[in-house]
C-alpha positions in Angstrom: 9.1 -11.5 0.0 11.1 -13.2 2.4 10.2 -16.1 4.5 12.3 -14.7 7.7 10.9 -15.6 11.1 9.7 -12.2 12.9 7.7 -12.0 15.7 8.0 -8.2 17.2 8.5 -6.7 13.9 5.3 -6.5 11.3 5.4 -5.2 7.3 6.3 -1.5 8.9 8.6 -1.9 12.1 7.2 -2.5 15.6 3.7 -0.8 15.8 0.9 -1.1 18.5 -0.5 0.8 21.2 1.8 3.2 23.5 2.4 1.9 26.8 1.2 -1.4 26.3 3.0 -4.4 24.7 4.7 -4.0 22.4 4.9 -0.8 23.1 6.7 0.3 25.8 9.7 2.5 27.2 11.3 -1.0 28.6 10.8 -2.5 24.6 12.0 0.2 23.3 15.5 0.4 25.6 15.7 -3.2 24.3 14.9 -2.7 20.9 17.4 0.2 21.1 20.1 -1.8 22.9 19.9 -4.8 20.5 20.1 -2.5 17.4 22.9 -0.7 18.5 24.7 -4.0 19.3 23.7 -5.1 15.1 25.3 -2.0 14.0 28.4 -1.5 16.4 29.8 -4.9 15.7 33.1 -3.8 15.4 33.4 -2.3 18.8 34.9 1.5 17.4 33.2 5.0 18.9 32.3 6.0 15.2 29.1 4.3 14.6 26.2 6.8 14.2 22.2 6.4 14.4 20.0 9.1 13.5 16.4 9.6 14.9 13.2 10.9 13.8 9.6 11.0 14.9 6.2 12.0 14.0 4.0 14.3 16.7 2.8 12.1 19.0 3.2 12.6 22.6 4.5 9.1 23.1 7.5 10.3 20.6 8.9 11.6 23.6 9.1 8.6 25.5 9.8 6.5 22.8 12.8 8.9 21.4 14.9 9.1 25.3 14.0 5.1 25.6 15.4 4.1 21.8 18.4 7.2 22.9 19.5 5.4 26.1 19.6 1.4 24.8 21.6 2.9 21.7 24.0 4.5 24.1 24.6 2.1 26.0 25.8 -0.2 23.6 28.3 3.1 22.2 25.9 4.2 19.5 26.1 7.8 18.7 22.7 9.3 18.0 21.8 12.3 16.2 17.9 13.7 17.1 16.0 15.6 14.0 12.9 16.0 16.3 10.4 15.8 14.1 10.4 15.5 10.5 8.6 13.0 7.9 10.3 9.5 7.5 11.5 9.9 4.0 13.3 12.6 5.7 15.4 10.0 7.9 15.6 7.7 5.0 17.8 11.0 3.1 19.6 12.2 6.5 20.3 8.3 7.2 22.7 8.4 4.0 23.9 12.1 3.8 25.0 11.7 7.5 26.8 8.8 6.9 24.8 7.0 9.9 24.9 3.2 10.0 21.2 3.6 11.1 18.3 5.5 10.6 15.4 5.2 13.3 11.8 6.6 12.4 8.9 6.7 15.6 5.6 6.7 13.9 2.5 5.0 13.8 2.3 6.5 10.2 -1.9 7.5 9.6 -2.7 5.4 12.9 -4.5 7.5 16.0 -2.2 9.2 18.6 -2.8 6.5 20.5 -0.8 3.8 18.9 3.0 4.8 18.0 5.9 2.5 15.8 9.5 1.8 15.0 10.9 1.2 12.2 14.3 0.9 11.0 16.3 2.3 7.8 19.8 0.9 7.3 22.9 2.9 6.0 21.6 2.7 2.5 18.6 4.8 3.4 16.7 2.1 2.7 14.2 0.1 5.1 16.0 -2.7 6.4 15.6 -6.3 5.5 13.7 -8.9 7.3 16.6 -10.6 8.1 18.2 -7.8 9.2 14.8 -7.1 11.7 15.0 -11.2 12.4 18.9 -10.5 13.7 17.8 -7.8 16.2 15.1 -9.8 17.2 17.0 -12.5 18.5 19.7 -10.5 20.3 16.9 -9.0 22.3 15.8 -12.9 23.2 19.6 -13.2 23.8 20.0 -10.4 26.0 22.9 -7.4 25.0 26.2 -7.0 26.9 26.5 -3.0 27.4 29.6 -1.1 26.5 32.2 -0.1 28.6 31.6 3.0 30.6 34.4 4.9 28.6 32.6 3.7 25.5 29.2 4.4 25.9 27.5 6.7 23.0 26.7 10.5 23.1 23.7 12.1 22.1 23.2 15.5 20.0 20.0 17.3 18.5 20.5 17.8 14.9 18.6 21.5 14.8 18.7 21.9 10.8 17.5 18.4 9.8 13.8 19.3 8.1 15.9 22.2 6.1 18.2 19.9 4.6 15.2 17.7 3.8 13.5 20.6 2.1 16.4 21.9 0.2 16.5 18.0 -1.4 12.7 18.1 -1.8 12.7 21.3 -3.4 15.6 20.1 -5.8 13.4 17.4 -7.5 11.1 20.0 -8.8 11.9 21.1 -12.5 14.6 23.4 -13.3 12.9 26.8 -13.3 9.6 26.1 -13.0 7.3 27.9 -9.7 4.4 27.6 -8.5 3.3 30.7 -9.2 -0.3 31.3 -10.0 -1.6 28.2 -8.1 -3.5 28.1 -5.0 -3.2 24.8 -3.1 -4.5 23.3 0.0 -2.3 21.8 2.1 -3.2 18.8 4.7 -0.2 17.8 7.2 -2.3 15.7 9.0 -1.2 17.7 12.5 2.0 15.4 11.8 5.7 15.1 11.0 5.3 17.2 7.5 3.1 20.1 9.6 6.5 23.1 9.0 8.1 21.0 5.8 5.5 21.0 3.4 3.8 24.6 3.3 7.1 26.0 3.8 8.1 23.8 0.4 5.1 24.9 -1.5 5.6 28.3 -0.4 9.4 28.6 -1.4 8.1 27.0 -5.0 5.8 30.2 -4.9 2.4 28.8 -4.7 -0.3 30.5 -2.4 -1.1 28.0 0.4 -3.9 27.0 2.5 -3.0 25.2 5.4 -4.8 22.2 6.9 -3.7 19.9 10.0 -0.7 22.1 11.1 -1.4 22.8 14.7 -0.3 19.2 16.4 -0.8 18.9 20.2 0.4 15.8 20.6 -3.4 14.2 20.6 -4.7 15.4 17.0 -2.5 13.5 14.5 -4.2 12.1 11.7 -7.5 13.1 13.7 -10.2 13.9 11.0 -7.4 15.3 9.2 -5.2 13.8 6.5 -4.9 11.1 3.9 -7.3 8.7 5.7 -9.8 11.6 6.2 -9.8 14.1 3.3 -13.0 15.5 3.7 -11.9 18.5 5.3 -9.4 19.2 2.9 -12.1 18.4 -0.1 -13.7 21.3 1.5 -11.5 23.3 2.3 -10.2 23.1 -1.7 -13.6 23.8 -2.8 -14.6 27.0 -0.5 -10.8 29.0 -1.1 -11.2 28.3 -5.2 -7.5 26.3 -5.2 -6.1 24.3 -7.8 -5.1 21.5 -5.9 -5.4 19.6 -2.3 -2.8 17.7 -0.9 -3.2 15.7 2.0 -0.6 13.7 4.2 -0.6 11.4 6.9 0.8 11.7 10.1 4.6 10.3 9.0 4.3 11.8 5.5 5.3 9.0 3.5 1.8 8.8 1.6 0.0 11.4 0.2 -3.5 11.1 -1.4 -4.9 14.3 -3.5 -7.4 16.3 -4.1 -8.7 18.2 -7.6 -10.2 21.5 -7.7 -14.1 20.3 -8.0 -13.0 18.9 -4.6 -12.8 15.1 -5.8 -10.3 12.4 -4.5 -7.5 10.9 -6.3 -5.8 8.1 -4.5 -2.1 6.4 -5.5 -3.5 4.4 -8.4 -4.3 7.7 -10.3 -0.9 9.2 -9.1 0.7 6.2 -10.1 -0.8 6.0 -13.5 0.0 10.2 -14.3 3.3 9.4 -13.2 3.7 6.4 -15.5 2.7 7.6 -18.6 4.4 10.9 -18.1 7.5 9.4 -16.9 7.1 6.3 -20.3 6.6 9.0 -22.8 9.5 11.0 -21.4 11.9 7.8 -21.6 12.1 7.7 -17.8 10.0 4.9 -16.8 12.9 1.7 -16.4 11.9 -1.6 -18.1 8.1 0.1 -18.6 7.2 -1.1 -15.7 5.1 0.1 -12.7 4.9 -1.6 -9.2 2.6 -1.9 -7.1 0.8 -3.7 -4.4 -2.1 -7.0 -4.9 -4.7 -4.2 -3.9 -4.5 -1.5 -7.0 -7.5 -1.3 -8.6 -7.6 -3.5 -11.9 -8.1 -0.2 -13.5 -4.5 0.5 -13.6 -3.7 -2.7 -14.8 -5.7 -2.3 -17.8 -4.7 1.6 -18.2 -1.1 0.6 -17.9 -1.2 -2.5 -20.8 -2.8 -0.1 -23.1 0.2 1.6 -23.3 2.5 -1.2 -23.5 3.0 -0.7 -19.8 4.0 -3.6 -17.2 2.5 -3.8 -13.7 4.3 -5.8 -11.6 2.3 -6.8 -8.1 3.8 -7.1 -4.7 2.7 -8.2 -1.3 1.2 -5.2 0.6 3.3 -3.2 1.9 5.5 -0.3 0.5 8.7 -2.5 1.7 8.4 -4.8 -0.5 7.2 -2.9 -3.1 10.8 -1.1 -2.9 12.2 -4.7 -2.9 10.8 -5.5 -5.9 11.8 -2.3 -7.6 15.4 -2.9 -6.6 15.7 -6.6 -7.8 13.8 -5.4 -10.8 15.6 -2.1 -11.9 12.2 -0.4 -11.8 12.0 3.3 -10.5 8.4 4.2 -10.1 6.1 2.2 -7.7 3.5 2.9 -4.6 0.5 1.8 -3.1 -3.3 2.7 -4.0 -3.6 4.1 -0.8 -1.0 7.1 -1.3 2.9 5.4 -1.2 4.6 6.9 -4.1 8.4 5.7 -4.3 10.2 7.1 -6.5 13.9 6.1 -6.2 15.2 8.5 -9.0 14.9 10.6 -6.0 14.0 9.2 -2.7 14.7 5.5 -1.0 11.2 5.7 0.5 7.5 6.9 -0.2 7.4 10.4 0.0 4.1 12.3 0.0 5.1 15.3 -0.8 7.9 15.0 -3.2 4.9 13.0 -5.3 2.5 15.6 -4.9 5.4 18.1 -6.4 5.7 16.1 -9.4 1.7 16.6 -10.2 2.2 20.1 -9.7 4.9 19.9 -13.0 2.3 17.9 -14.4 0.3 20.9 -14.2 2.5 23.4 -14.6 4.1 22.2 -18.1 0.6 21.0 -19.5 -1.4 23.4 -18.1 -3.9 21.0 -17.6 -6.1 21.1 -14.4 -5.6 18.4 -11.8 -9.5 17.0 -12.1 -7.7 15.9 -16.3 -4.4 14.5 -14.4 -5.5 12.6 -11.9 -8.4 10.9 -13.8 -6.6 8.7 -16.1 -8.5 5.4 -15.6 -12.1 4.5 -14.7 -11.6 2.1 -11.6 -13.5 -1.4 -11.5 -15.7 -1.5 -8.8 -13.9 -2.4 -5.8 -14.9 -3.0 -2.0 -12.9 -3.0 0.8 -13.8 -4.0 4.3 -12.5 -4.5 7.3 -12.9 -7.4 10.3 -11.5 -6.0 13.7 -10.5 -9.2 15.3 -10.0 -9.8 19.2 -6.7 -10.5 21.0 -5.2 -14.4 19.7 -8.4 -14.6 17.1 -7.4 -16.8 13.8 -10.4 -16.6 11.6 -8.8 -17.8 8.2 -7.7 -20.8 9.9 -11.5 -21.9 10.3 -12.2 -24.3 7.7 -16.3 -23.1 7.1 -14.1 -19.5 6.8 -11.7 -21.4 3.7 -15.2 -23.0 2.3 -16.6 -19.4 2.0 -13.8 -17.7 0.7 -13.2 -20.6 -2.3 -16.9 -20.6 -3.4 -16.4 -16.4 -3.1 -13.6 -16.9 -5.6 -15.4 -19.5 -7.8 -18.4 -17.3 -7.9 -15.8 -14.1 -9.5 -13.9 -16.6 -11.5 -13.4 -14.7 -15.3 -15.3 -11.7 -13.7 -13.3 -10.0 -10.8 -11.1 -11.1 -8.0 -11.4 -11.3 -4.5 -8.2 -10.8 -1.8 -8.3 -11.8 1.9 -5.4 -10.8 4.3 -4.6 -9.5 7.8 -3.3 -6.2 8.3 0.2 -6.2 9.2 -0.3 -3.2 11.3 -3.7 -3.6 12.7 -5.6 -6.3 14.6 -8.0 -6.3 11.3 -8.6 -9.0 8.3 -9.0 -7.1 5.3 -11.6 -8.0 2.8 -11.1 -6.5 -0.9 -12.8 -7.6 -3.9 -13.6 -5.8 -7.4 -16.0 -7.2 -10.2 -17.9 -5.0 -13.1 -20.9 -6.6 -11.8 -21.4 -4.0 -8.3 -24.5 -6.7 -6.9 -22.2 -9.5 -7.1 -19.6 -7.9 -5.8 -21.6 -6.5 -2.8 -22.9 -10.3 -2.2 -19.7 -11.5 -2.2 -17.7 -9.6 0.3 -20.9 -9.0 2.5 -20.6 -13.3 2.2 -16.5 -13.4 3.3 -17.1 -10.6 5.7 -20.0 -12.6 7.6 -18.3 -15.9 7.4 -14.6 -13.7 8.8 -17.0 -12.1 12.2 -19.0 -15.1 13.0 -15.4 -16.9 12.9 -13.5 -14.1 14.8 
């Protein structure tokens, strides 16, 4: 994980409310400027920059702001409207773009909105690439000449060309035929793509989340809020439930008694298939600090490797490219998969279950239940504006005699969100009353502090 200095940019791009800092239309034209200036550094008319965004109704603002500070420094940029952001990681590379721009707050409200950045690799840029731009937004960018300033097109068939790729992943042959499944889009980028996808494959679907307004992203709907989807999979009879969030780049899913699978389970189907097949690189799996020890345990039973990461699915793709590895995610639904994809991808991962089922003929509640999880809890501290509760040294005292307490029985993980004002609290232990007494102990010691 690098060490490089960012301040405007968090694990996922810029992020935080629309409309206030940071933002805003006037950030955004900066952003926009500065990035242009990274990636035009040779002063031609060819450079290209292609942009996506979820269904928010700040998109708008945030697309013609990003549009005009990348024009003006002679950027071209290409518009997909919306589409999920593994789709701008693909259409980064395939249109030979030197940048690919995502706006999404990924399974945030429609209140808050993001930026992040792919570079001509398809693959989320660097931090000291994020760093760079940084500082030539402190610096301040010199705009092109007025015969060199950038055009702008709409790019009408981007989400087909994403879906002709997605659908290409999928076994040689094989349909969907037969299987009924529920569909969650979150009302987000994914809302056309995904039942259209399933469809194609020749399943029956049952859509969820696929009438966005602009308000209703990720609202009760979606990977952070499943139970409509649970229920929905129960009451039409399907085989499977898939649901998104807003940006599509996760995916958690549902079997057909209408219970949850999150990315540990995914992640651990995937694995063994993918080991016993010969595809799994260096048998090893990665993933983030907060998988469930569960999968760590299911994995070395098979002679399997799980290599940890910092949370965040960047770095979790860092890791996999220094390492070789292909397969890695996040418990809570990022599957990457770079056989196929540069980025998570929701829905490609939810495809690659439906093989599972199709060529075992297996239902998805024996897939997706591969491991019994160790008791975990996970809670979260909303913190106020400038708050710095884990530099309080009666907050350090808590958390070491947490640990101590744990020691040889569980483990116990304290961090703040790098995309919400929130300290995160997660433990797991076999023993559930020490593990409740524990967080409920951090968690106390984090509000009183914050």
């Amino acid at each position: 994980m690098s060490e490089t200095k960012r301040r405007l940019f968090g694990t996922d791009g810029v992020r935080g409310t629309a409309n206030q800092w940071p933002m805003t239309a006037e950030m955004a034209l900066r952003l926009g400027a500065a990035a242009g200036r990274h990636f035009r550094n040779d002063g031609s008319n060819g450079h290209r920059v292609v942009i996506g965004k979820d269904t928010r109704l700040s998109g708008y603002m945030f697309e013609n702001a990003l549009t005009a500070g990348l024009t003006s420094t002679g950027m071209n940029v290409l518009l997909l409207g919306p589409v999920p952001t593994p789709a701008v990681g693909l259409l980064t590379t395939s249109m030979r773009a030197d940048v690919g721009i995502m706006i999404s707050a990924s399974h945030n409200p429609h209140h808050d909105n993001g930026i992040k950045f792919f570079g001509p690799d398809g693959y989320k840029l660097s931090d000291e690439a994020e760093a760079a731009i940084e500082r030539l937004m402190e610096e301040g960018v010199e705009p092109a000449q007025a015969n060199n300033i950038g055009r702008a097109r709409r790019i009408d068939d981007g989400r087909f060309r994403y879906m002709e790729r997605v659908k290409s992943t999928f076994p040689q042959g094989r349909r969907l035929d037969g299987l009924k499944v529920v569909i969650d889009c979150a009302n987000g980028a994914a809302y056309k793509v995904a039942p259209e996808v399933l469809w194609e494959l020749g399943a029956s679907v049952v859509p969820v989340g696929t009438a966005p307004n602009g308000f209703n992203i990720n609202d009760h709907v979606g990977s952070t809020a499943p139970r409509v989807a649970a229920e929905t999979v129960v009451a039409h009879g399907a085989d499977l439930g898939i649901c998104l969030d807003g940006d599509a780049d996760r995916v958690i899913l549902i079997d057909e008694t209408g219970t949850v699978a999150d990315g540990d389970q995914v992640m651990a189907l995937l694995a063994a298939r993918w080991a016993e097949a010969g595809r799994l690189r260096g048998g090893t799996l990665v993933a983030t600090v907060m998988s469930n020890l569960g999968l760590e345990r299911f994995l070395a039973g098979r002679g399997l490797r799980l290599e940890r990461t910092a949370v965040g699915d960047r770095y979790v793709v860092e890791a996999m490219r220094q390492g070789g590895w292909n397969l890695g995610g996040e418990q809570s639904g990022h599957i990457v998969m770079t056989d196929y994809a540069t980025t998570g991808d929701g829905l490609l991962a939810a495809l690659q279950v439906l093989a599972a089922m199709i060529e075992t003929g297996l239902p998805a509640s024996r897939l997706l239940r591969q491991f019994e999880t160790v008791p975990q809890r996970l809670r979260n501290v909303r913190l106020a504006a400038g708050s710095q509760p884990l530099a309080h040294p009666q907050v350090a005292q808590v958390i070491e005699g947490a640990k101590a307490r744990l020691n040889g029985q569980g483990r116990l993980l304290i961090r703040r969100s790098g995309t919400e004002p929130l300290i995160r609290v997660m433990a797991e232990c076999e023993d559930e009353a020490l593990l409740d007494a524990v967080v409920a102990e951090v968690v106390a010691a984090v509000e009183h502090a914050a």
